[in-house]
PQR file of N, CA, C, O and H, with PARSE charges and radii, in Angstrom:
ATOM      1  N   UNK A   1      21.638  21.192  -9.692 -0.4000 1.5000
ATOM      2  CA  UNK A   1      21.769  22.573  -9.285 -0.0000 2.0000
ATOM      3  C   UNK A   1      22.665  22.691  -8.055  0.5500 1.7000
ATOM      4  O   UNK A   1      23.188  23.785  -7.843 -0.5500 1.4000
ATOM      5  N   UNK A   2      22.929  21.517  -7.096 -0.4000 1.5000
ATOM      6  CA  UNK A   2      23.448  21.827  -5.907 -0.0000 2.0000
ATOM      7  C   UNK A   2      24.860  21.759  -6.581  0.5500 1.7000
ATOM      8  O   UNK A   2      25.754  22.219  -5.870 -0.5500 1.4000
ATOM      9  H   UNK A   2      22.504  20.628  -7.268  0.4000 1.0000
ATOM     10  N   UNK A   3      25.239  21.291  -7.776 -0.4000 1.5000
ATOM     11  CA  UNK A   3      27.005  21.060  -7.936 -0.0000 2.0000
ATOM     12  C   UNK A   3      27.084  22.180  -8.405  0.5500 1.7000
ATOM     13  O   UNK A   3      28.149  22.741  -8.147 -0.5500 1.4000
ATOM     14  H   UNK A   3      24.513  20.917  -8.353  0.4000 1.0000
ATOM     15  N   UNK A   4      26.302  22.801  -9.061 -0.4000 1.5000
ATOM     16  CA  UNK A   4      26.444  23.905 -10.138 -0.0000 2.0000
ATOM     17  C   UNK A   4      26.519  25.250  -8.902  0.5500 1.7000
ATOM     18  O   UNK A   4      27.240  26.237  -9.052 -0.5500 1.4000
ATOM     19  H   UNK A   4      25.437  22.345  -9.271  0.4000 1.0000
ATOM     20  N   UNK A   5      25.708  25.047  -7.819 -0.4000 1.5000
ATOM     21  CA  UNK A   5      25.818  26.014  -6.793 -0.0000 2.0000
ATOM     22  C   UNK A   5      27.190  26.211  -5.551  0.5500 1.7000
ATOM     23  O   UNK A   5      27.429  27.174  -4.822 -0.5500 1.4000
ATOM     24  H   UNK A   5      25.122  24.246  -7.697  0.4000 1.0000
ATOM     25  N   UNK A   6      27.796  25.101  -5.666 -0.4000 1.5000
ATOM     26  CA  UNK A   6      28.861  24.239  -5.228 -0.0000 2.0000
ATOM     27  C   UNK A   6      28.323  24.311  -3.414  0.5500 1.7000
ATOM     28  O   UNK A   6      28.754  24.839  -2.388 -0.5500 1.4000
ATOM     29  H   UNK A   6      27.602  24.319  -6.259  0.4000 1.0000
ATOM     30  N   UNK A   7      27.326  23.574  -3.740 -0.4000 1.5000
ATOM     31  CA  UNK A   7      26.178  23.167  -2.253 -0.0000 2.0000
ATOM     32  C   UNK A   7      25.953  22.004  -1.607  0.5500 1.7000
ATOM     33  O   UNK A   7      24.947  21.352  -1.887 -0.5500 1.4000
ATOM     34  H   UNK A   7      26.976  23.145  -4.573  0.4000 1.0000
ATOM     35  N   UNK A   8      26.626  21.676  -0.887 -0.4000 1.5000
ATOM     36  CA  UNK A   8      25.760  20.601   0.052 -0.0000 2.0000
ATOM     37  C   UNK A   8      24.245  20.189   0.589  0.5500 1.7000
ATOM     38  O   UNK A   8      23.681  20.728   1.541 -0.5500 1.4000
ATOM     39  H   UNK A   8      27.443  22.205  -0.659  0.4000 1.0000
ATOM     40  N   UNK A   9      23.736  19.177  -0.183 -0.4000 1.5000
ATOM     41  CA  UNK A   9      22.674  18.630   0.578 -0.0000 2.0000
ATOM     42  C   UNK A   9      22.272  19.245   1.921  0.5500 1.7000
ATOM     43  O   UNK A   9      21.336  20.039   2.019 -0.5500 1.4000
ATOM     44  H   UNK A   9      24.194  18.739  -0.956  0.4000 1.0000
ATOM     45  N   UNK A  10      22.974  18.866   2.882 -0.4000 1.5000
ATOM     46  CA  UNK A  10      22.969  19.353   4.110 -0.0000 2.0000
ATOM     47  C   UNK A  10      22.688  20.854   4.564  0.5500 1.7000
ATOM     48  O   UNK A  10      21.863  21.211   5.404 -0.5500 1.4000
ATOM     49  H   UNK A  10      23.734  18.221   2.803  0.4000 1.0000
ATOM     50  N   UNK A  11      23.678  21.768   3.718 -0.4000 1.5000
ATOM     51  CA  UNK A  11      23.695  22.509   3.527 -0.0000 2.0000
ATOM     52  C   UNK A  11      22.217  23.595   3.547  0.5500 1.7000
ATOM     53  O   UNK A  11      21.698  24.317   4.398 -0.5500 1.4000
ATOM     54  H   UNK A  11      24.348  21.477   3.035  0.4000 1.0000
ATOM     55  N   UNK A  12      21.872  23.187   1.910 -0.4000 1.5000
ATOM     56  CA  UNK A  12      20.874  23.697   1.266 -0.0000 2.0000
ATOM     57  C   UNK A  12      19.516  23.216   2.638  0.5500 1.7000
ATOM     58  O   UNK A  12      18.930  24.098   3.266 -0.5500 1.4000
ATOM     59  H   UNK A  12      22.293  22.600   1.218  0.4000 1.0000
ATOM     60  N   UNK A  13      19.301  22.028   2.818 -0.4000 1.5000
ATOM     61  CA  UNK A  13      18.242  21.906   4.295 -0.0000 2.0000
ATOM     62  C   UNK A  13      18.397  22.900   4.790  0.5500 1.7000
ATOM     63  O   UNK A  13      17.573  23.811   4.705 -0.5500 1.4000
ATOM     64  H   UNK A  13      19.776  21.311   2.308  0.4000 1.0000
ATOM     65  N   UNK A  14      19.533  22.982   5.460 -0.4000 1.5000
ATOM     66  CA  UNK A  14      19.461  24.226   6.714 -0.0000 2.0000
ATOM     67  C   UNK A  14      19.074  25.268   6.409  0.5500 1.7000
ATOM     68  O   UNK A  14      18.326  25.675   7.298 -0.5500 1.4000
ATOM     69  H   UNK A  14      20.202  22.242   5.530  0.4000 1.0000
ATOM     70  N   UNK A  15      19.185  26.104   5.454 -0.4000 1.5000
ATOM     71  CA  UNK A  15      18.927  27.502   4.624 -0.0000 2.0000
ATOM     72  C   UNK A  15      17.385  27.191   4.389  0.5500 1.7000
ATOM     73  O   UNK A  15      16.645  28.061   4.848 -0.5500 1.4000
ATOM     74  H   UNK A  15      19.793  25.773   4.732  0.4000 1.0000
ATOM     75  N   UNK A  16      16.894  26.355   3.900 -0.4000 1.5000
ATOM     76  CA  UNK A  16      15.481  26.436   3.730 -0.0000 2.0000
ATOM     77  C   UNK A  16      14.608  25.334   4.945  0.5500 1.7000
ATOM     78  O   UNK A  16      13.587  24.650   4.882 -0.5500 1.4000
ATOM     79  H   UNK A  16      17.495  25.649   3.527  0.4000 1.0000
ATOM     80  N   UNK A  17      15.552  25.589   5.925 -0.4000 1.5000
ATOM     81  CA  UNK A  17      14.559  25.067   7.188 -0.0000 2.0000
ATOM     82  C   UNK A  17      13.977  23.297   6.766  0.5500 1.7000
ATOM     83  O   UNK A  17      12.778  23.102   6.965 -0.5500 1.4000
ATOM     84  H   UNK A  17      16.382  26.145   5.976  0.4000 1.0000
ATOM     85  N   UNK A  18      14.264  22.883   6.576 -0.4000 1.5000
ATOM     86  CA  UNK A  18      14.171  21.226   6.472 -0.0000 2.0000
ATOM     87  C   UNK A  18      15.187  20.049   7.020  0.5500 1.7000
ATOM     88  O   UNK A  18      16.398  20.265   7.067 -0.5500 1.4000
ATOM     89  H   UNK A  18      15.238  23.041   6.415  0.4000 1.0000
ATOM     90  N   UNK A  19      14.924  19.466   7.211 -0.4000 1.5000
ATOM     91  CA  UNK A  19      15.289  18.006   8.133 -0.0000 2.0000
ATOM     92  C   UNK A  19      16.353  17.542   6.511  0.5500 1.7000
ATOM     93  O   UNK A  19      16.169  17.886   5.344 -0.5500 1.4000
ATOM     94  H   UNK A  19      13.940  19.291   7.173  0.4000 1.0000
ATOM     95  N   UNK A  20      17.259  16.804   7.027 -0.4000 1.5000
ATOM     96  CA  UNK A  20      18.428  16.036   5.848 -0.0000 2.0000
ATOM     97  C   UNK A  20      17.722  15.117   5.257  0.5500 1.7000
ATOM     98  O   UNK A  20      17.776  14.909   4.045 -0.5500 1.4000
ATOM     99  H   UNK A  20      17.409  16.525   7.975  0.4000 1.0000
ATOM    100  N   UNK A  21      16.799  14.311   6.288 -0.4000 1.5000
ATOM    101  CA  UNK A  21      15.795  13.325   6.132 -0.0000 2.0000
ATOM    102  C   UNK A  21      14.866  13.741   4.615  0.5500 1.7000
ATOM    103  O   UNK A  21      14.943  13.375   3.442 -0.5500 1.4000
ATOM    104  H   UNK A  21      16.756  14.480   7.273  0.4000 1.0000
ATOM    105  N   UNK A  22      14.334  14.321   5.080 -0.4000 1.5000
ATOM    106  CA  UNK A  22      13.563  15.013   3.618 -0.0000 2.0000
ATOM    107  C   UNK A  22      14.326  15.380   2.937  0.5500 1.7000
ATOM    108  O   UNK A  22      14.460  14.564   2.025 -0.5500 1.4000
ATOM    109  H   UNK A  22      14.272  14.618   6.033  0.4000 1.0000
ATOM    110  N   UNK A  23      15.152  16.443   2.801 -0.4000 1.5000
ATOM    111  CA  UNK A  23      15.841  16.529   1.593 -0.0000 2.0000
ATOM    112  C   UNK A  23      15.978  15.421   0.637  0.5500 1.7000
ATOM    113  O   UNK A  23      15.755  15.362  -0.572 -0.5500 1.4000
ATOM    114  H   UNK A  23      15.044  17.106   3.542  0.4000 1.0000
ATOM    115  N   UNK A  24      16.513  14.334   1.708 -0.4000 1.5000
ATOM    116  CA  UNK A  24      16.994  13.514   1.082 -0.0000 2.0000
ATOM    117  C   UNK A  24      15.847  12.468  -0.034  0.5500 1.7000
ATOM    118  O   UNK A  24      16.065  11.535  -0.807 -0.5500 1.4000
ATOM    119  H   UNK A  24      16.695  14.381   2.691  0.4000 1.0000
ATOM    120  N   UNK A  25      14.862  13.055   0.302 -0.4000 1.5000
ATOM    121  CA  UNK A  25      13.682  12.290  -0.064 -0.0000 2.0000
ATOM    122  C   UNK A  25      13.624  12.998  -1.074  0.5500 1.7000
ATOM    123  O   UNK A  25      13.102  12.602  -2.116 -0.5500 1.4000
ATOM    124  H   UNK A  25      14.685  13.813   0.931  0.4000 1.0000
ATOM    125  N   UNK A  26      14.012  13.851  -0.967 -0.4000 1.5000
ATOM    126  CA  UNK A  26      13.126  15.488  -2.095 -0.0000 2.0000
ATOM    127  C   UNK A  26      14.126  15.009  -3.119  0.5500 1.7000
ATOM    128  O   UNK A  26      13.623  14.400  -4.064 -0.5500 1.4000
ATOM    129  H   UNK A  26      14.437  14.172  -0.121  0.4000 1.0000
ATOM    130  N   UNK A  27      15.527  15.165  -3.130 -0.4000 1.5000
ATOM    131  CA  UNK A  27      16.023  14.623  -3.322 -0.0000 2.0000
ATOM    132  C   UNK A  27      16.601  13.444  -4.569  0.5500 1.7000
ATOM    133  O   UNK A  27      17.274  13.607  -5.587 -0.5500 1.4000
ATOM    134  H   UNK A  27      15.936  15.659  -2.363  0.4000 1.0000
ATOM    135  N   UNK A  28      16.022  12.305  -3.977 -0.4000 1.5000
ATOM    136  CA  UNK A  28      15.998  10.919  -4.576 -0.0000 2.0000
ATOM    137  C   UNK A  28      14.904  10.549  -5.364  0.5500 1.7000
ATOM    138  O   UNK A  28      15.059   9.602  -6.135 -0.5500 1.4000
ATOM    139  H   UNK A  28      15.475  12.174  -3.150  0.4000 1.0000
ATOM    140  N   UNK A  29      13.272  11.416  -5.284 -0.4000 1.5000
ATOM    141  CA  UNK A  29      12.670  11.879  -6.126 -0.0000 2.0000
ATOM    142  C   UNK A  29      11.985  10.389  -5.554  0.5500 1.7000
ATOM    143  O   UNK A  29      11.559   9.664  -6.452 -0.5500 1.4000
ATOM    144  H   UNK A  29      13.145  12.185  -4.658  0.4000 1.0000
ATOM    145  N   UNK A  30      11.892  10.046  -4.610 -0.4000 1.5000
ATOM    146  CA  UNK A  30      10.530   9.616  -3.621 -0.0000 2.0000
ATOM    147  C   UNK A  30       9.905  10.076  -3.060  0.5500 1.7000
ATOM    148  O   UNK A  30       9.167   9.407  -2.337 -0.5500 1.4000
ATOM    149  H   UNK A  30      12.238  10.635  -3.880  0.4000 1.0000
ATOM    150  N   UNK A  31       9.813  11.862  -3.061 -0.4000 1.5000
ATOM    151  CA  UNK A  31       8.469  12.711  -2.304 -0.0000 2.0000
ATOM    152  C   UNK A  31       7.322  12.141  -2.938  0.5500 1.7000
ATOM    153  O   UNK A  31       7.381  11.615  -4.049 -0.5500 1.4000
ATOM    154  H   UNK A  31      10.412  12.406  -3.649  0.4000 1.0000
ATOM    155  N   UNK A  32       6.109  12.247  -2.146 -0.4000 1.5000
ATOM    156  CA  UNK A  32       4.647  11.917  -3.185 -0.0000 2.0000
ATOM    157  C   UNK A  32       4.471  13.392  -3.347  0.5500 1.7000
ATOM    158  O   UNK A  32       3.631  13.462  -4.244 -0.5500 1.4000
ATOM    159  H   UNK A  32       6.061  12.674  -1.243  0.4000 1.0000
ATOM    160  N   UNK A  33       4.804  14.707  -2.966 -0.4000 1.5000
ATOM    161  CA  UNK A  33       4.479  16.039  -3.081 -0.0000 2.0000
ATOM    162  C   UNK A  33       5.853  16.375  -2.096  0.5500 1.7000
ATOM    163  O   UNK A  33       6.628  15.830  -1.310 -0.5500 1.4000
ATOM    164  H   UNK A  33       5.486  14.651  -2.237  0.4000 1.0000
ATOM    165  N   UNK A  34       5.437  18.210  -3.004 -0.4000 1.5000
ATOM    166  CA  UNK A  34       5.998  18.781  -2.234 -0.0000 2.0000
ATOM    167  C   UNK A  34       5.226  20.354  -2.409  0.5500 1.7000
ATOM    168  O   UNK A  34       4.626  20.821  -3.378 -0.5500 1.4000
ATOM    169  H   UNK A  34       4.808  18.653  -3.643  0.4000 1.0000
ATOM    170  N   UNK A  35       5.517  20.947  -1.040 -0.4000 1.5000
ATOM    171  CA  UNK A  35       4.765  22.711  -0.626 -0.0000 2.0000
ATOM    172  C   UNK A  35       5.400  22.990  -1.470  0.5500 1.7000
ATOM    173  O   UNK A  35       6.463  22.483  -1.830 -0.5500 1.4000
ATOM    174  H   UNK A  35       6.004  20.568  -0.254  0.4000 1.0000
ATOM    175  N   UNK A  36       4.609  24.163  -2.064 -0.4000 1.5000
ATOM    176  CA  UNK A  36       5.102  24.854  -2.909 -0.0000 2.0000
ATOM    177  C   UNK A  36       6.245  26.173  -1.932  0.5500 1.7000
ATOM    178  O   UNK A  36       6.994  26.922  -2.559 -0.5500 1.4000
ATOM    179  H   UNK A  36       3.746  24.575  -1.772  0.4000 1.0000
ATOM    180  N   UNK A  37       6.181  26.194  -0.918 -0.4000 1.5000
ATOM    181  CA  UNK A  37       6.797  26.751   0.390 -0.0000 2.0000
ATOM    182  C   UNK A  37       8.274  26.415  -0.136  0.5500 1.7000
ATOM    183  O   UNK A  37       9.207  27.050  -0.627 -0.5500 1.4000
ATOM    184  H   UNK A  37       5.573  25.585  -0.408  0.4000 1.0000
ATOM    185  N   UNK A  38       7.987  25.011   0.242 -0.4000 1.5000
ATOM    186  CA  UNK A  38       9.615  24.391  -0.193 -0.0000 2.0000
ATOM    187  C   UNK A  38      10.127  24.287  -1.339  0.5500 1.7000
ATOM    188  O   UNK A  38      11.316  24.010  -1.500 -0.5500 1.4000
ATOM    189  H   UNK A  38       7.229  24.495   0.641  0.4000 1.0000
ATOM    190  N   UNK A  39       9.071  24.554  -2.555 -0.4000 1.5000
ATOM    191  CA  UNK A  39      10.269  25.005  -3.614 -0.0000 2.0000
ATOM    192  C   UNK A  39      10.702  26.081  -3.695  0.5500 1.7000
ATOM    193  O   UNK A  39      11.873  26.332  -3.979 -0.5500 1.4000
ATOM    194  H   UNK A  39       8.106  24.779  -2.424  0.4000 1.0000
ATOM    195  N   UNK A  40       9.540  27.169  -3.379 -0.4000 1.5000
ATOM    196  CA  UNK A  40      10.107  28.177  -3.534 -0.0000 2.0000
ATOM    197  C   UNK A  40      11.366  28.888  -2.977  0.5500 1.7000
ATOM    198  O   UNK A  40      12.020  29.776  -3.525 -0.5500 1.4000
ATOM    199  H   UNK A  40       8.589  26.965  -3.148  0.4000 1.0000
ATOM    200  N   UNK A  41      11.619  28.146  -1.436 -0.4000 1.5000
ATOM    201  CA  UNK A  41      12.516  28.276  -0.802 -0.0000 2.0000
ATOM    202  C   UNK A  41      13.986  27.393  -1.567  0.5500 1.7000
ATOM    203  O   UNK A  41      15.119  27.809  -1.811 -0.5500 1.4000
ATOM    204  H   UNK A  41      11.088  27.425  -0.991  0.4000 1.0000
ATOM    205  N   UNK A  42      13.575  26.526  -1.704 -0.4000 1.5000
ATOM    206  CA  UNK A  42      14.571  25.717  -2.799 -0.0000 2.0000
ATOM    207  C   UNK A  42      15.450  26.561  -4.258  0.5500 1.7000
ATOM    208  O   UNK A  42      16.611  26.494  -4.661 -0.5500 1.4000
ATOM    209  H   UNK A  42      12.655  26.189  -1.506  0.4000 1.0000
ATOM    210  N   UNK A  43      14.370  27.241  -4.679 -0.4000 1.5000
ATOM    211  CA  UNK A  43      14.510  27.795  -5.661 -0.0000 2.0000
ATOM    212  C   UNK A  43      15.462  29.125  -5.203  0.5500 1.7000
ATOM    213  O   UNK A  43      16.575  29.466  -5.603 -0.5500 1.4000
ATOM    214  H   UNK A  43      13.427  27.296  -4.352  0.4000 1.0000
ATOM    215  N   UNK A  44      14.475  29.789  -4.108 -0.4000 1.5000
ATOM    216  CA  UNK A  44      15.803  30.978  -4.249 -0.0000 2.0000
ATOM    217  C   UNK A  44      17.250  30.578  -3.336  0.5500 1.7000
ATOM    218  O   UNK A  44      18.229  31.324  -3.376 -0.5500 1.4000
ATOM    219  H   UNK A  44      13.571  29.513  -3.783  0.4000 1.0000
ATOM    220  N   UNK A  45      17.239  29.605  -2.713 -0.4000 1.5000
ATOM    221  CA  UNK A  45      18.176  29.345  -2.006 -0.0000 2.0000
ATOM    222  C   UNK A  45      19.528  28.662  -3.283  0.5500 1.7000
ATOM    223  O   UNK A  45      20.719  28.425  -3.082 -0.5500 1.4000
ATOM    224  H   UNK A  45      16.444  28.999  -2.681  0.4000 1.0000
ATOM    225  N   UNK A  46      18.772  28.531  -4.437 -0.4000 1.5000
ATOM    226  CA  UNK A  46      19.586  28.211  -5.709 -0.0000 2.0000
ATOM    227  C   UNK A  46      19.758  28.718  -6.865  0.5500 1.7000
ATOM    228  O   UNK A  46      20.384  28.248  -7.815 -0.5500 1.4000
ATOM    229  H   UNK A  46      17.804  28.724  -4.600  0.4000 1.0000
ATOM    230  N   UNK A  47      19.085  29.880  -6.766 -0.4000 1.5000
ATOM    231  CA  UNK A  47      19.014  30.811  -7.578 -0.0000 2.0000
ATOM    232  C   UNK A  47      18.770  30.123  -8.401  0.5500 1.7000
ATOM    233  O   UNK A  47      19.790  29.730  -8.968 -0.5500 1.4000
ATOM    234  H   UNK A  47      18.576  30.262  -5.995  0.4000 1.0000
ATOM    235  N   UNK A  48      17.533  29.592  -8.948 -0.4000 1.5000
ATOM    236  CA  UNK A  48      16.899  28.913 -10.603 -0.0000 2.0000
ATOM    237  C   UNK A  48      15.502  28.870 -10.213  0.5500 1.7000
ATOM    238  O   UNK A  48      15.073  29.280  -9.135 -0.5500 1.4000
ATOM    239  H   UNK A  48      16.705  29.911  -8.487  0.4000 1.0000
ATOM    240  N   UNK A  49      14.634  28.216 -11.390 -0.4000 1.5000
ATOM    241  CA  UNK A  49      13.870  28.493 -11.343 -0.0000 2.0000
ATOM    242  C   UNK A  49      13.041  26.492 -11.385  0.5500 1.7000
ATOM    243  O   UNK A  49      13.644  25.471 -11.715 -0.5500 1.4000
ATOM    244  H   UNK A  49      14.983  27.883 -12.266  0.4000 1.0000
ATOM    245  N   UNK A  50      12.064  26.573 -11.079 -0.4000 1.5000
ATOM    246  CA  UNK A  50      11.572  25.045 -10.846 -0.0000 2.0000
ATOM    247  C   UNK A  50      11.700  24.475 -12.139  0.5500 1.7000
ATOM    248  O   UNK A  50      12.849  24.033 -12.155 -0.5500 1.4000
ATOM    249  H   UNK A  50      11.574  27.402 -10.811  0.4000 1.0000
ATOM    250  N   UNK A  51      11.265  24.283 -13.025 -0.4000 1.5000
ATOM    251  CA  UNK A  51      11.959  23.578 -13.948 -0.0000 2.0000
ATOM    252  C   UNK A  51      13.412  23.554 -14.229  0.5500 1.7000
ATOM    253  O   UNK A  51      13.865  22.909 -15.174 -0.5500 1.4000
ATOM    254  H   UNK A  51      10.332  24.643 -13.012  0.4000 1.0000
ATOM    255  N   UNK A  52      14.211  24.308 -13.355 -0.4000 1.5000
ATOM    256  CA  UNK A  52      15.731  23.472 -13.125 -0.0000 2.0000
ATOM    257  C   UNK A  52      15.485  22.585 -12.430  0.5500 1.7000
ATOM    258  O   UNK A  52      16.202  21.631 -12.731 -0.5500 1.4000
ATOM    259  H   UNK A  52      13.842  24.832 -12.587  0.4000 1.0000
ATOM    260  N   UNK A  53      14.767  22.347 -11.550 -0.4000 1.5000
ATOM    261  CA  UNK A  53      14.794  20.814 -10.767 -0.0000 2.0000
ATOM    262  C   UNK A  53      14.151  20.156 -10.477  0.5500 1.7000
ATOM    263  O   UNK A  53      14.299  19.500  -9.446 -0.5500 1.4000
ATOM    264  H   UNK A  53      14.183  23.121 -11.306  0.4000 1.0000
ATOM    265  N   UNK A  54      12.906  20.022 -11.467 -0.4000 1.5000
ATOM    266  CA  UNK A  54      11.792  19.311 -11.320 -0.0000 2.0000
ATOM    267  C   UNK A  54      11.512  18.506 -12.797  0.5500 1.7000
ATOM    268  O   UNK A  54      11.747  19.126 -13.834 -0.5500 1.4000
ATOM    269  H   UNK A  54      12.786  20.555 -12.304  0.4000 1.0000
ATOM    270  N   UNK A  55      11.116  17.416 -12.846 -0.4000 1.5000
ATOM    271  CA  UNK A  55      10.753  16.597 -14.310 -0.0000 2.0000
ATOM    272  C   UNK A  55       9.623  15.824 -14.005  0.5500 1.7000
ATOM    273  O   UNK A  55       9.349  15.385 -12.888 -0.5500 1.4000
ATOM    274  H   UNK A  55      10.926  16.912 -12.003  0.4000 1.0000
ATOM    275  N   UNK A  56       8.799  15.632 -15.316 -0.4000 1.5000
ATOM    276  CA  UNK A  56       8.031  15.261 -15.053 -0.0000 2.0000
ATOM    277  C   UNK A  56       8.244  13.926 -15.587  0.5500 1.7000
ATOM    278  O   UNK A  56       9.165  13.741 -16.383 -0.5500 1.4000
ATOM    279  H   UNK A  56       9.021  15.989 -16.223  0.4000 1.0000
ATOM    280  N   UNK A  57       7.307  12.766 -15.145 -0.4000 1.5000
ATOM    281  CA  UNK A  57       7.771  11.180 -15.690 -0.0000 2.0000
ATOM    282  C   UNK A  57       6.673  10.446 -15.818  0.5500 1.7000
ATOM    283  O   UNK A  57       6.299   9.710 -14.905 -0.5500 1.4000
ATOM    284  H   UNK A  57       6.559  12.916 -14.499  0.4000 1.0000
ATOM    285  N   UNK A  58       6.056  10.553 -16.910 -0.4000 1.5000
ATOM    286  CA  UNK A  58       5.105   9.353 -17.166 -0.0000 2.0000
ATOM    287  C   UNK A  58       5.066   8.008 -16.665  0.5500 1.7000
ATOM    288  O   UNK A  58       5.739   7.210 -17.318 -0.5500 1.4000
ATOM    289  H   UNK A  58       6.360  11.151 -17.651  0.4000 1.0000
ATOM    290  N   UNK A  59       4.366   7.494 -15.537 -0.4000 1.5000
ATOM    291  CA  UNK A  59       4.504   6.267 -15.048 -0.0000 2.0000
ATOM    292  C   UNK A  59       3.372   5.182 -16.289  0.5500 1.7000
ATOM    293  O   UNK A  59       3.268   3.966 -16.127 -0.5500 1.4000
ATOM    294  H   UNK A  59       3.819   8.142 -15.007  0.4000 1.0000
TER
END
């Protein structure tokens, strides 16, 4: 969603109030959770909806 938004990582943090650090976590899809705060902020800061950027993965 961030290419499709033509967005920077960096970027998108700042707009929804988060550290690069996390993003980057959020990210690389090593969060153990995340607020629903921060998707939602995620979400409109990208105009989509959470299943644009969330999957689920059977371990």
């Amino acid at each position: 969603m961030l290419v499709k938004r033509n967005m920077k990582s960096k970027e998108l943090a700042e707009i929804i109030g988060i550290t690069t650090a996390n993003m980057s976590i959020l990210k690389s899809g090593k969060a153990k959770a995340v607020r629903f705060s921060t998707l939602e902020a995620i979400c409109k800061a990208l105009d989509c909806q959470p299943s644009d950027i969330l999957e689920y993965v059977n371990e």
